[in-house]
C-alpha positions in Angstrom: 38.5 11.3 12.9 39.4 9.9 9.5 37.0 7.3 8.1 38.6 3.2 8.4 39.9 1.0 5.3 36.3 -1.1 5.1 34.6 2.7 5.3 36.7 3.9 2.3 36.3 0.5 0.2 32.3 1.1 0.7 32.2 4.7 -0.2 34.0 3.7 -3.8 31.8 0.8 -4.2 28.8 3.0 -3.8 30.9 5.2 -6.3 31.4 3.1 -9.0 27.8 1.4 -8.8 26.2 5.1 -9.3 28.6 5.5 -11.7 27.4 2.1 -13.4 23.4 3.1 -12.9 24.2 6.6 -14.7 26.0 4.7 -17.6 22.9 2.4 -17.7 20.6 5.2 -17.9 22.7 6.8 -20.6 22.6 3.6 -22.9 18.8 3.5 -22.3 18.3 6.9 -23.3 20.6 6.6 -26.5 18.0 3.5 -27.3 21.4 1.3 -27.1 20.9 -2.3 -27.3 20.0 -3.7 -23.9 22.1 -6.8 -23.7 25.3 -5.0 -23.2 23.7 -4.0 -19.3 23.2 -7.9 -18.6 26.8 -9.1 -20.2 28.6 -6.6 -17.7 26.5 -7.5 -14.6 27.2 -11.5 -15.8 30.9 -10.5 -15.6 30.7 -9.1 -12.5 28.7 -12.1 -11.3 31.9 -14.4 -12.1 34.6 -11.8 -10.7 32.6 -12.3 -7.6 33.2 -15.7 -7.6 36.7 -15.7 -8.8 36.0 -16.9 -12.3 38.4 -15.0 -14.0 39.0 -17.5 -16.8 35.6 -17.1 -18.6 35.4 -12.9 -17.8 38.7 -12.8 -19.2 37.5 -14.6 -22.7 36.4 -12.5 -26.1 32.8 -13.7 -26.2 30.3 -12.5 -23.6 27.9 -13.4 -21.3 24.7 -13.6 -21.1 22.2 -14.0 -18.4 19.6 -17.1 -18.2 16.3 -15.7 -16.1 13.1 -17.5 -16.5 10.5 -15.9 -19.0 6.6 -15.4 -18.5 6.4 -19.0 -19.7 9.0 -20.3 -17.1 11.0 -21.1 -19.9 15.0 -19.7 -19.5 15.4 -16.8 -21.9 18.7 -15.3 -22.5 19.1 -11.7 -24.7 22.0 -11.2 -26.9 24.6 -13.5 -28.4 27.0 -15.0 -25.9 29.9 -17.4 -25.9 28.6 -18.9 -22.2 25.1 -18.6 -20.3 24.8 -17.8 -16.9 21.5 -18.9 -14.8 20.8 -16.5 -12.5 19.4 -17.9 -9.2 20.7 -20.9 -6.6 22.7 -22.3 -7.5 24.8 -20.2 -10.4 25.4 -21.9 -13.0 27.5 -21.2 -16.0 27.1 -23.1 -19.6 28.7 -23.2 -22.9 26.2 -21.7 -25.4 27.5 -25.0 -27.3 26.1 -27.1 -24.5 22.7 -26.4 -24.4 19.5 -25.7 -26.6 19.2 -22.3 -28.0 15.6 -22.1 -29.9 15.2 -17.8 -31.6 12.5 -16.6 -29.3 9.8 -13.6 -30.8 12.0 -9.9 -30.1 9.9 -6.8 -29.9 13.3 -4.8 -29.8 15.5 -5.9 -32.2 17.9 -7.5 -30.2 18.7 -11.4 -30.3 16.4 -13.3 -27.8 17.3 -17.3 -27.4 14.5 -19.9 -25.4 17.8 -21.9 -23.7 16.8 -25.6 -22.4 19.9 -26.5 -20.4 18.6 -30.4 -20.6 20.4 -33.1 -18.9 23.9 -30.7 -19.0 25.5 -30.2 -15.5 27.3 -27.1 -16.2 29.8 -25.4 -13.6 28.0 -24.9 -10.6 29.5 -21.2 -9.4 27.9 -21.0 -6.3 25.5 -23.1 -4.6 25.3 -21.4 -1.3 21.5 -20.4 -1.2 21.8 -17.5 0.9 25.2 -16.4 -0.6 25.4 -12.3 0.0 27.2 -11.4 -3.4 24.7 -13.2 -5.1 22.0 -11.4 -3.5 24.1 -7.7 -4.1 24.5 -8.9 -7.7 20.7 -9.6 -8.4 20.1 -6.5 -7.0 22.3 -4.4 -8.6 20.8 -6.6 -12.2 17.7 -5.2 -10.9 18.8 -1.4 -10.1 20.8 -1.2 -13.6 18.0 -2.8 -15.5 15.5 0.4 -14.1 18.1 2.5 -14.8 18.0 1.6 -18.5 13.8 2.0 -18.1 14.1 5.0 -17.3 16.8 5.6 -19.9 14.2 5.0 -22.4 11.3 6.6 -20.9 14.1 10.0 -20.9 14.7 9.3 -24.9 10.9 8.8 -25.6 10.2 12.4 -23.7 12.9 14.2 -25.2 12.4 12.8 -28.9 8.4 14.0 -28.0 9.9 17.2 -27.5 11.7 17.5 -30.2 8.8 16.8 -32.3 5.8 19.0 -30.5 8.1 21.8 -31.2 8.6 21.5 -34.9 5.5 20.0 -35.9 2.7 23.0 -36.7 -1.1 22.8 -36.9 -3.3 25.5 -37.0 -0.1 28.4 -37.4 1.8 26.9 -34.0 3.7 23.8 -33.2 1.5 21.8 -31.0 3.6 21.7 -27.7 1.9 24.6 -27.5 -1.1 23.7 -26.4 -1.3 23.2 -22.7 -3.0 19.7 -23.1 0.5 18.5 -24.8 2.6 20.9 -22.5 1.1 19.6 -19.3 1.2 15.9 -20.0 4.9 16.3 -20.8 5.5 18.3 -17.4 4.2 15.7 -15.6 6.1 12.7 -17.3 9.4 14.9 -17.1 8.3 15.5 -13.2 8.3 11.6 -12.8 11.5 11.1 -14.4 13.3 13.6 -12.5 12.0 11.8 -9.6 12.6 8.4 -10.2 16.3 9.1 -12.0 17.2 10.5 -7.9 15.3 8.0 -6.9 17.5 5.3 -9.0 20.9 7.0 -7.9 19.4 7.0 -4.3 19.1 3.1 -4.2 22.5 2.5 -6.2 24.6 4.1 -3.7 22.4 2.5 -0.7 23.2 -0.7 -2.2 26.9 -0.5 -2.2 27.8 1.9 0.9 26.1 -0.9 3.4 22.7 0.8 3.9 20.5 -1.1 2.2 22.1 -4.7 4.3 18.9 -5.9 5.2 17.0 -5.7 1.9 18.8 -5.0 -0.7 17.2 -6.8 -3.5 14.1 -5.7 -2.1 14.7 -2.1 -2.7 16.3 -2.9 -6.4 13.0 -4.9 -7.1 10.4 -1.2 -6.0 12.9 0.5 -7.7 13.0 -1.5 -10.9 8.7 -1.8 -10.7 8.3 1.9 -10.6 11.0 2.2 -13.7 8.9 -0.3 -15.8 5.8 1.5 -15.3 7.2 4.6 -15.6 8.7 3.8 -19.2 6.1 1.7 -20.5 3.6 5.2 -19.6 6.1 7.8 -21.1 6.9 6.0 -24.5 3.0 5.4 -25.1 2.8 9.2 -24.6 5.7 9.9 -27.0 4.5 7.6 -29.4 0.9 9.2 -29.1 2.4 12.1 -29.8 4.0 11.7 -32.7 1.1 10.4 -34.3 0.7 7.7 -37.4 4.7 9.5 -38.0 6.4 7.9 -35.1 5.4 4.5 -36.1 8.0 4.8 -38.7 11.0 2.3 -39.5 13.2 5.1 -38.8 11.7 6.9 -36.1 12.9 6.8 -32.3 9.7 6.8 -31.0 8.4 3.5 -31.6 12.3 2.1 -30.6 11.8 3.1 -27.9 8.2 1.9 -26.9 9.2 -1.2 -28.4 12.4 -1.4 -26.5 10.5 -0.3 -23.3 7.4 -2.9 -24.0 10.1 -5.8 -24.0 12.6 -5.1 -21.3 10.1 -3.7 -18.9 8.6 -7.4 -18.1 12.1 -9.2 -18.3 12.1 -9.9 -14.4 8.5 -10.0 -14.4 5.4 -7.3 -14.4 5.4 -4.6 -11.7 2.6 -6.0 -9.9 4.8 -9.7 -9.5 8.3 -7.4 -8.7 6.1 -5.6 -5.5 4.7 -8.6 -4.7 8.1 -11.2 -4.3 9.6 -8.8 -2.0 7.0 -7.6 0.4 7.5 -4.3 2.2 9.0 -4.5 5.6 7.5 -2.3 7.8 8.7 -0.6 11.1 7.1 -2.4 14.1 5.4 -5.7 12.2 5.7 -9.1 13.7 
């Protein structure tokens, strides 16, 4: 029996959203700038919602989520600012406060105070189900990326364990350096399946009943996971990896930032409690 029309249409959705999760963990572990993951998911926010004019413009943009401060931060320059939550709404980066927020990665962070200014409200459905897919998939893409960097971090500690010598051998080959790096490449390997797992539940219809729920475990266990391996790769590479031009400290850097920018681990578990078979 061949599969139906709505069958089909969810199999290529859950295509193209592992394809976007592997393109997210790519940028990560290139140490590419961050921003670029949030302007494509704003994009897709608006296509949802039939805003074609603004996707369709040069400038990009960006996504307004509230900081540890509850203040609305917004990463990367952007023509137009998009508040994620209910109800969406979408702003001219000329209609609002912009204040240059503290970076730890190099990329442009604004403090945004939207004021007294309406904006265009998107979508002010609270329990709208694109909005809900599109968080998610924010979530999933932004732990891909993690986990991007924690990959980069591991294979530039590789890299640099087997050139640098001590003692007449390079030092990855001393089981205390070889193990701890067989056990964060273990993880990784884990959590990347892991990652495309939840992707593709999130578009084929599997994941219907908690979608951002799944994005959110997923995205905690990506945070934790890169903010552990980049230590490690920074440890390893000693007072050298702190250099201007090393990728080591990128990439803790990069990892230190981004990991918190939907909140801690402990906050992302907590939101979205586990459902569990049989509870009342």
């Amino acid at each position: 029996m061949s599969a139906g029309p709505d069958t089909e249409a969810r199999r290529a959705a859950a295509s193209d959203e592992a394809g976007a999760y592997g393109v997210a963990f790519d940028s990560g572990r290139a140490g590419d700038p961050y921003a670029v993951i949030e302007h494509a998911i704003a994009a897709e926010f608006l296509a949802s919602h039939d805003v074609d004019d603004v996707t369709r413009a040069a400038s990009p943009v960006a996504l307004l989520v509230s900081g540890p401060a509850g203040e609305a931060l917004a990463v990367g320059p952007a023509g137009w600012l998009l508040a994620v939550g209910s109800p969406l709404v979408l702003y001219g980066a000329d209609e609002v406060t912009r204040q240059p927020a503290r970076s730890l990665s190099d990329e442009e962070v604004h403090a945004v105070d939207a004021g007294s200014v309406t904006g265009l409200v998107v979508c002010d459905e609270p329990d709208c189900p694109a909005c809900a897919l599109t968080l998610a998939r924010l979530r999933g893409r932004t732990g891909a990326y993690l986990c991007g960097l924690a990959q980069g971090a591991v294979d530039a500690a590789v890299r640099h364990v087997k050139s640098r010598v001590q003692f007449g051998r390079p030092i990855g080959s001393n089981q205390a350096v070889a193990f701890q790096l067989a056990a964060l490449i273990a993880r990784l390997t884990a959590v990347h399946a892991l990652g495309e797992h939840v992707a593709t539940r999130l578009e084929s219809g599997q994941a219907d009943a908690d979608p951002l729920g799944e994005a959110s475990r997923l995205l905690a266990a990506c945070a934790e996971l890169a903010v552990e391996a980049t230590t490690a790769a920074l440890h390893l590479h000693g007072a050298f990896g702190l250099r201007s031009d090393q990728d080591a400290q990128r990439f803790y850097r990069k990892a230190c930032a981004f990991s918190v920018r939907h909140g801690t681990a402990a906050q992302l578990r907590l939101a979205v409690p586990t459902r569990r078979e049989g509870s009342r």
